[in-house]
NUDO-395408 format. One line per 2 residues: number of its first residue (from 1); their letters; for each residue x, y, z of C-alpha. Coordinates in nm, 3 decimals. Each point is the difference from the previous one (the first is absolute). Layout:
NUM	A	X:Y:Z ~ ...
This chain:
1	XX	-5.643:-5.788:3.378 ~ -0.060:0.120:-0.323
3	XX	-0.046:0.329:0.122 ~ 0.306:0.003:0.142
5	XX	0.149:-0.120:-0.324 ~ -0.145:0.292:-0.123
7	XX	0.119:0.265:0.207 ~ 0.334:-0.138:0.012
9	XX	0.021:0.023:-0.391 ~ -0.120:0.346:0.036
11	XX	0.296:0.108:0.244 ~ 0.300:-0.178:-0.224
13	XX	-0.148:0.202:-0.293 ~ 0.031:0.328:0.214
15	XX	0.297:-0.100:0.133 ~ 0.154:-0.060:-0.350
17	XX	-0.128:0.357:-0.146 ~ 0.143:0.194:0.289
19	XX	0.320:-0.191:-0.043 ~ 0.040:0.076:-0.352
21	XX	-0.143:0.367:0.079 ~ 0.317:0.001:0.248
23	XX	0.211:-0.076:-0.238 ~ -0.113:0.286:-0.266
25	XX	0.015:0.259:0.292 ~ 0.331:-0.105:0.113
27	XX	0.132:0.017:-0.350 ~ -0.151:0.361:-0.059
29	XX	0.154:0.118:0.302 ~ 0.338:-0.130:-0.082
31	XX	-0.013:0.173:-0.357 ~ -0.054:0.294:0.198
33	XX	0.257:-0.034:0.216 ~ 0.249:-0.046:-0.319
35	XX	-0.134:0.278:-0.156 ~ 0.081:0.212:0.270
37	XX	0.344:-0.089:0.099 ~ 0.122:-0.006:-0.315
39	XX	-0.182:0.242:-0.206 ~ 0.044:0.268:0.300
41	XX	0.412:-0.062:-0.028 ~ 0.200:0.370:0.028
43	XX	0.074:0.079:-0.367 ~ 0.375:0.131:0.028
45	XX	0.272:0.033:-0.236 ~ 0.112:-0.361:0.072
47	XX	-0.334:-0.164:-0.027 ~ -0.109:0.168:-0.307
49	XX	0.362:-0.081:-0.163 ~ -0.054:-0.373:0.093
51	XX	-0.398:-0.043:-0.159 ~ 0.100:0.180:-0.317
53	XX	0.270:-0.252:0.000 ~ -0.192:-0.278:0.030
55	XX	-0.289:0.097:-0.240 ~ 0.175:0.203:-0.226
57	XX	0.168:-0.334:-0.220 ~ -0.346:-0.148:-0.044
59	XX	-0.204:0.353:-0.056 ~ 0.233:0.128:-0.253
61	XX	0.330:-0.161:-0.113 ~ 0.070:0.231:-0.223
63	XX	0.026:0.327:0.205 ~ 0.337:0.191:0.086
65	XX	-0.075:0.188:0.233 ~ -0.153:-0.099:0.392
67	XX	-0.173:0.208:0.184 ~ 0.155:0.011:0.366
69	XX	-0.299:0.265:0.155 ~ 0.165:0.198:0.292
71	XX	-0.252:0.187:0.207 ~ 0.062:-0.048:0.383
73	XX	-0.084:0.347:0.222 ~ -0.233:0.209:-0.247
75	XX	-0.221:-0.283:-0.120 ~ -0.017:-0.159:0.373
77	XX	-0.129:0.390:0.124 ~ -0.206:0.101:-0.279
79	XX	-0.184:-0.330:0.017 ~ 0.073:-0.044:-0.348
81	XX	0.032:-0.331:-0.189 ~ 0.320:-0.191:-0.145
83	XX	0.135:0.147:-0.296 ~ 0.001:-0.161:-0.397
85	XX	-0.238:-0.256:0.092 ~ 0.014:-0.342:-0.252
87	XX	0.258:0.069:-0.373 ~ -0.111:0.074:-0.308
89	XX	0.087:-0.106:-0.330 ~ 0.209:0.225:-0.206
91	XX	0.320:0.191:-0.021 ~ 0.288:0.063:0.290
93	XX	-0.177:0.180:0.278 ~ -0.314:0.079:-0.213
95	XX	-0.247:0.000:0.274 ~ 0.233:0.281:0.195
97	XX	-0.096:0.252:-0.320 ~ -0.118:0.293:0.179
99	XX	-0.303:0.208:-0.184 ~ 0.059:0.383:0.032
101	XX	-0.074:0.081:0.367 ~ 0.009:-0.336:0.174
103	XX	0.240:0.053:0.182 ~ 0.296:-0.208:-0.038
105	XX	0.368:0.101:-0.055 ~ 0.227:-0.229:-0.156
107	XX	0.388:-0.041:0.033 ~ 0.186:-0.239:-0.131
109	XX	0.367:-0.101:0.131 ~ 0.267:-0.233:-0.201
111	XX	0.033:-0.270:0.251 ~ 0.232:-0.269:-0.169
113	XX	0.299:-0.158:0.142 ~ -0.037:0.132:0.373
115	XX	-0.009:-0.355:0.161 ~ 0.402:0.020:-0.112
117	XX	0.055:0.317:0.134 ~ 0.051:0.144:0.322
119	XX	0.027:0.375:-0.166 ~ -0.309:-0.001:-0.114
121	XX	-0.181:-0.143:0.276 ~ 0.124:0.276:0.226
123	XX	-0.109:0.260:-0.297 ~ -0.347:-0.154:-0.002
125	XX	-0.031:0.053:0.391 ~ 0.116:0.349:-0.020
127	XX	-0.260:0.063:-0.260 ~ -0.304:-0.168:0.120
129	XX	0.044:0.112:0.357 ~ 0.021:0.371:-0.129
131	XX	-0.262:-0.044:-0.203 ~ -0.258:-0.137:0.240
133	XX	0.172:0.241:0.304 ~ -0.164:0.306:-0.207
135	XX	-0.275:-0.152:-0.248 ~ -0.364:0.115:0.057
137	XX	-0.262:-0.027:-0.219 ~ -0.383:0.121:0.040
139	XX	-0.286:-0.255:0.128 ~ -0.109:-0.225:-0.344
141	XX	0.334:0.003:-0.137 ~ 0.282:-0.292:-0.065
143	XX	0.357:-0.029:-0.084 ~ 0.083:-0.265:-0.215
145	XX	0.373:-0.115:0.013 ~ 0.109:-0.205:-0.323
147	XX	0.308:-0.216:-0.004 ~ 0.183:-0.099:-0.276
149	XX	0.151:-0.312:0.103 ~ 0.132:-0.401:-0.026
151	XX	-0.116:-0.241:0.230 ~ 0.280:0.030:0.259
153	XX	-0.042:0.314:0.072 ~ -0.372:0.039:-0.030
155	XX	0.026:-0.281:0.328 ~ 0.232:0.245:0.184
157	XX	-0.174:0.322:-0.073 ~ -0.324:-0.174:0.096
159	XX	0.160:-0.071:0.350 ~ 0.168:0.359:0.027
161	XX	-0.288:0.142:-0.090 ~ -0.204:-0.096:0.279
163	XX	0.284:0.209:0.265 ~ -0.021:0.266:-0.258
165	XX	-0.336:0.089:-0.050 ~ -0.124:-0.090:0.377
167	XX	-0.057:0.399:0.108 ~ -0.133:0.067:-0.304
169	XX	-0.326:0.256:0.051 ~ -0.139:-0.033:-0.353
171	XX	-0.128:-0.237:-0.202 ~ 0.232:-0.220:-0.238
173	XX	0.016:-0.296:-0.256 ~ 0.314:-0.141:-0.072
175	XX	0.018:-0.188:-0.351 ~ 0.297:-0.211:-0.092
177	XX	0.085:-0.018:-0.450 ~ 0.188:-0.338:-0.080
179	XX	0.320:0.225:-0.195 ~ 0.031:-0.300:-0.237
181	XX	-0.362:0.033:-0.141 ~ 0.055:0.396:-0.009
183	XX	0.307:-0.028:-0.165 ~ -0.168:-0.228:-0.262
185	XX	-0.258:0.291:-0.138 ~ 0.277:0.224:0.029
187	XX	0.289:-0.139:-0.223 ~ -0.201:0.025:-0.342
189	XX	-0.082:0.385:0.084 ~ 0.359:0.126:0.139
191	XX	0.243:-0.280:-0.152 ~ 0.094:0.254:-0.289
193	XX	0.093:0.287:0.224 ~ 0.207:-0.217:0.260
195	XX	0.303:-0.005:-0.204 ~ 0.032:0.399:0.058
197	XX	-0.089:0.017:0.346 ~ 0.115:-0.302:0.161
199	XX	0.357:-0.070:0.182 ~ 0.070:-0.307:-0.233
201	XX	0.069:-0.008:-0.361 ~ -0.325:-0.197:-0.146
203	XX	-0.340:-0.016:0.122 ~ -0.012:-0.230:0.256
205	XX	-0.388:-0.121:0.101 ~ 0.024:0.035:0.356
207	XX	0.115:0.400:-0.023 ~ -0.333:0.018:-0.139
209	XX	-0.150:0.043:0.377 ~ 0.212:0.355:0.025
211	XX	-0.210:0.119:-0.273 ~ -0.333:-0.043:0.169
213	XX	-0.116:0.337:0.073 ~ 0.044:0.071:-0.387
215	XX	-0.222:-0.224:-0.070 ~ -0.208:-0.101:0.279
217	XX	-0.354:0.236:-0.178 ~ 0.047:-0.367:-0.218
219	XX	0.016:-0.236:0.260 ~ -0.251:0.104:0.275
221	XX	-0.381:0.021:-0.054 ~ -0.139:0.253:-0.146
223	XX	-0.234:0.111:0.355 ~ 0.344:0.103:0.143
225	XX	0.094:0.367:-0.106 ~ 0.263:0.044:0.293
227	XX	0.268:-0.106:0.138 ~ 0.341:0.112:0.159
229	XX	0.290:-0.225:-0.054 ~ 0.243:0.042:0.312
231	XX	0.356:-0.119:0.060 ~ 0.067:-0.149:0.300
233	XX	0.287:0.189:0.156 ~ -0.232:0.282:0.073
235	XX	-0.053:0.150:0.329 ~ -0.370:0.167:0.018
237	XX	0.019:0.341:0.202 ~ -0.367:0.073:-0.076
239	XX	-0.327:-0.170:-0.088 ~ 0.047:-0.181:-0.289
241	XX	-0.388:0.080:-0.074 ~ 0.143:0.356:-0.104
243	XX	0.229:-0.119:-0.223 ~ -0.328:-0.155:-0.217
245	XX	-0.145:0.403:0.021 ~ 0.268:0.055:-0.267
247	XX	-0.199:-0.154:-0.279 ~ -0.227:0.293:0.041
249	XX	0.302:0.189:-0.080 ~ 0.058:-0.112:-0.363
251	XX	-0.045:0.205:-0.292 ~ -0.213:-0.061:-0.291
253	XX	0.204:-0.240:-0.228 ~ 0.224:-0.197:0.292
255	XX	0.019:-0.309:0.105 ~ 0.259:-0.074:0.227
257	XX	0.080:0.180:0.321 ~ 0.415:-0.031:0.052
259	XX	0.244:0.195:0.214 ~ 0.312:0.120:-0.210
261	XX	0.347:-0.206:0.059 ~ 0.199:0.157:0.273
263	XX	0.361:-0.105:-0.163 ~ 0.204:0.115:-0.272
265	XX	-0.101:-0.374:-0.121 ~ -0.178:0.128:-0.360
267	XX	0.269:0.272:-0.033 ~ 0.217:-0.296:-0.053
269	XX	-0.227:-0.213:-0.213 ~ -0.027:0.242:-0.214
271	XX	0.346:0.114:-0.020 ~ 0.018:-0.112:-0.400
273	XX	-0.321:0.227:-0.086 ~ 0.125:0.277:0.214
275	XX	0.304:-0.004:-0.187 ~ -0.158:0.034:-0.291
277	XX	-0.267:0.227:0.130 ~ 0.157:0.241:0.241
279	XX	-0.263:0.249:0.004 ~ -0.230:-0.277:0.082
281	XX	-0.200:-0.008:0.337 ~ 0.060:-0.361:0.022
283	XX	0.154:-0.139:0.302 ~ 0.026:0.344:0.154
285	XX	-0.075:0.107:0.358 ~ -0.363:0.118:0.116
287	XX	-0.160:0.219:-0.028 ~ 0.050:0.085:-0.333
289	XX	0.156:-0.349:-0.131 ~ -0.108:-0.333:-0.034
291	XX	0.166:-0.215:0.247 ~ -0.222:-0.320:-0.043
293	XX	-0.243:-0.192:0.195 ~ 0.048:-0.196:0.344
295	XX	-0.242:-0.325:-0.005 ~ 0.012:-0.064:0.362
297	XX	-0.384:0.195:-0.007 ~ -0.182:-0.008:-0.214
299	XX	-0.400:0.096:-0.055 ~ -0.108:-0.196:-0.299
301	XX	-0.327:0.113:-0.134 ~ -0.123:-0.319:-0.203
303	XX	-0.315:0.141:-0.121 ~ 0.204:0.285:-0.165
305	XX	0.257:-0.245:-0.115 ~ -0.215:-0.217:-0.216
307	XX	-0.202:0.306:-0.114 ~ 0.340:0.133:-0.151
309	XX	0.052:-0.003:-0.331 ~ 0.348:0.133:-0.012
311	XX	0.140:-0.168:0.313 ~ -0.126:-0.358:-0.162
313	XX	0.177:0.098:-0.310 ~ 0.323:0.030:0.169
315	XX	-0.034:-0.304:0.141 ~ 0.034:-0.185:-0.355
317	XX	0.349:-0.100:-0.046 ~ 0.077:0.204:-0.362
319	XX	-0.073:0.301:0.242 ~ 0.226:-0.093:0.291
321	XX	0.303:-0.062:-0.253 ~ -0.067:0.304:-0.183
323	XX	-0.016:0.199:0.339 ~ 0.337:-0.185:0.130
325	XX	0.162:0.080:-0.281 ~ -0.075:0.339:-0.038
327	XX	0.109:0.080:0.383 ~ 0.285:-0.271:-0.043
329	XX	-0.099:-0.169:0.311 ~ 0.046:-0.286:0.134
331	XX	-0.063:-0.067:0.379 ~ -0.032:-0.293:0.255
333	XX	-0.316:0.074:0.233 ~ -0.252:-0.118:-0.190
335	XX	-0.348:0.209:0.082 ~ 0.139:0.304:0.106
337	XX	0.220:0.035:-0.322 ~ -0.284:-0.016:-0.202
339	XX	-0.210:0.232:0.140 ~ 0.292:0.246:0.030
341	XX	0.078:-0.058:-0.373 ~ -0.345:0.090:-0.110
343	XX	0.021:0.286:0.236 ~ 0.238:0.169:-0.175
345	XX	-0.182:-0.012:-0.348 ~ -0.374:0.030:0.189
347	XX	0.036:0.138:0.368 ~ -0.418:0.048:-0.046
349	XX	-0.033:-0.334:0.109 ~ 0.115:0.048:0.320
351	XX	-0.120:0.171:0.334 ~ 0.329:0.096:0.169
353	XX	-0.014:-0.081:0.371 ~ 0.135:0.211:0.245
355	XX	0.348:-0.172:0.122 ~ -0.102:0.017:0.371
357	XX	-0.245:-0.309:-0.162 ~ 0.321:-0.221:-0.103
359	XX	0.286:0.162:0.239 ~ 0.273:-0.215:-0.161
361	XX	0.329:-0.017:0.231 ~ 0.259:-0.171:-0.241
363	XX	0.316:0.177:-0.018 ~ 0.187:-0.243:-0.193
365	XX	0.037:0.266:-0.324 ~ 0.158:0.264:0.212
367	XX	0.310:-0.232:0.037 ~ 0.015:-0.104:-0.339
369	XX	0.119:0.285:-0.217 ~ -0.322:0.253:0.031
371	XX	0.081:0.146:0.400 ~ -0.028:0.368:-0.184
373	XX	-0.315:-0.021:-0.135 ~ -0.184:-0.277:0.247
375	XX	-0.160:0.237:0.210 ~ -0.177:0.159:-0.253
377	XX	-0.182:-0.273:-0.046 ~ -0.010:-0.122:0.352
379	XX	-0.110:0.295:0.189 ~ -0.392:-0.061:0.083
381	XX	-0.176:0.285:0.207 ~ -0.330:-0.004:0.125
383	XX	-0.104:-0.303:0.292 ~ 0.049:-0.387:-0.084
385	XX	-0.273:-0.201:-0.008 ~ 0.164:-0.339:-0.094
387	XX	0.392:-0.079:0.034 ~ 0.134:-0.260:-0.303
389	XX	0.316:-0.146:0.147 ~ 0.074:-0.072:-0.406
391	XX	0.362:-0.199:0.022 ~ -0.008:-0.159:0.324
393	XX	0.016:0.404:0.128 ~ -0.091:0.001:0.403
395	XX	-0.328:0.188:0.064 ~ 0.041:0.221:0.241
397	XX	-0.215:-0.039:0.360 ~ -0.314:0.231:0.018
């Protein structure tokens, strides 16, 4: 008997260990099984939007901008990973700072207020659909998108976005700027030259935003040396990586890249100096006058920007009164009377783009006292590369 007693002690041990052994082997396998169903889950534009969501509050709660990763065809042939991968501390969009040859091309696009308008959401179709109908870029390379914009309409782009960028055969990012957190940096830089270049009569803080591009070598990091800010009633008729070839372009001393205006608009503006300049250049026709600038493209070169002595100088507001007094201007859209202000007194600072780059269809001038001289400035030869449908013009069909 007390061999039996024996054995059968023997067995319940055995029968104990291989129980609990059971239970480690059954917990493995379902940590496996976890690991695999949800680590392997399809990273898309609306899964990667949702975990940056949810671990964006409690990773940093102090960043502006999210990054919403969109790499769907490309990545998925190439074999290549997600994009960004987990955010860094630091400034808006600091970890998208390209080094020289990595790569990337950045555009940013204002992108305020289009949850409330049906315009604009047709104008940001147009665009994006053109733009990905005849983008290409070379194996390695990424487009990053920036978008200036609240929290409504960051939510709808997000959503448009994904119909937008679906054929897309290149690599892209898409990075979304809270406008209330850029307009904060900006209003202490451009509050003194709002009052000349702003539709209102003061300097109110939220026209601070249309003064970005002036400013924006302060407000991004210092790793990003390019960018081109876009409107978004543009209709691409080319690759828009051609358009970034035009830094190349610049001459020693520039730092912006700007088609001229393509309206009698500055031959108004000016109409006090003229008066009291008439052998002045000033407002006149191209190609020998100086009709302005047209913001609707623009090629800012950031690194050249902040390396600029004189163009920081004219930023400081003793300069900018001095300069709108001198020209007796005063205009009402913002960036691109700045930069045709200083134009006048320093055209080195700026690379003059071809106006097949910014094809700007607005008539409105022609029926408004200048139909004898509009189509001197109108008249654009040479092939069109990117429509601007500037005051709600129709673009025409390709």
């Amino acid at each position: 008997m007390g061999i039996l007693r024996l054995i059968a002690r023997i067995m319940g041990r055995i029968s104990t260990f291989r129980s609990y052994q059971f239970v480690l082997l059954l917990a493995a396998a379902l940590a496996v099984v976890a690991f695999y169903y949800f680590g392997s889950e399809r990273q898309n534009f609306s899964s990667t939007t949702k975990r940056i969501k949810q671990t964006q509050a409690s990773h940093n709660a102090n960043r502006n901008d999210a990054d919403l990763t969109v790499d769907t065809r490309l990545s998925h042939s190439a074999g290549s990973e997600e994009q960004g991968g987990e955010e860094q501390d630091g400034g808006v969009g600091e970890r998208f700072g390209p080094r020289k040859g990595d790569g990337r091309y950045h555009a940013l696009m204002m992108f305020t207020k289009v949850d409330k308008s049906r315009s604009l959401q047709d104008k940001f179709r147009v665009a994006m659909l053109s733009m990905v109908k005849h983008g290409h870029f070379m194996e390695g390379e990424v487009l990053v998108l920036h978008f200036v914009s609240d929290q409504a309409s960051k939510e709808l782009g997000e959503r448009m976005l994904q119909e937008f960028l679906l054929d897309a055969t290149f690599k892209y990012e898409v990075l979304f700027h809270d406008v209330v957190a850029l307009t904060q940096k900006l209003f202490p830089i451009v509050e003194a030259m709002q009052k000349h270049f702003s539709a209102g009569s003061g300097a109110y803080y939220s026209d601070a935003i249309f003064f970005l591009s002036v400013a924006m070598h302060h407000i991004m990091p210092e790793s990003l040396t390019r960018i081109v800010q876009l409107d978004l009633d543009l209709k691409y008729r080319t690759n828009i990586r051609d358009l970034f070839q035009e830094f190349d372009r610049f001459p020693p001393g520039a730092v912006i890249g700007i088609a001229r205006e393509m309206q009698p608009v500055y031959r108004h503006t000016f109409w006090q100096y003229r008066k009291e300049n008439p052998q002045t250049r000033v407002g006149d026709p191209p190609p020998e006058g100086l009709p302005g600038f047209n913001s609707g493209v623009m090629l800012l070169d950031l690194g050249a920007m902040r390396d600029s002595a004189l163009y920081n100088k004219l930023l400081k507001p003793s300069n900018v009164a001095k300069l709108a007094d001198q020209y007796r201007f005063r205009g009402h859209l913002g960036d691109q009377d700045f930069f045709t202000m200083i134009g006048m007194e320093h055209p080195e600072l700026f690379y003059s783009l071809a106006c097949g780059w910014n094809r700007q269809l607005c008539t409105w001038w022609r029926d408004h006292g200048y139909g004898d001289v509009f189509q001197l400035y109108y008249r654009c030869d040479g092939y069109v590369y990117i429509y601007h449908g500037n005051c709600n013009t129709p673009i025409p069909d390709d």
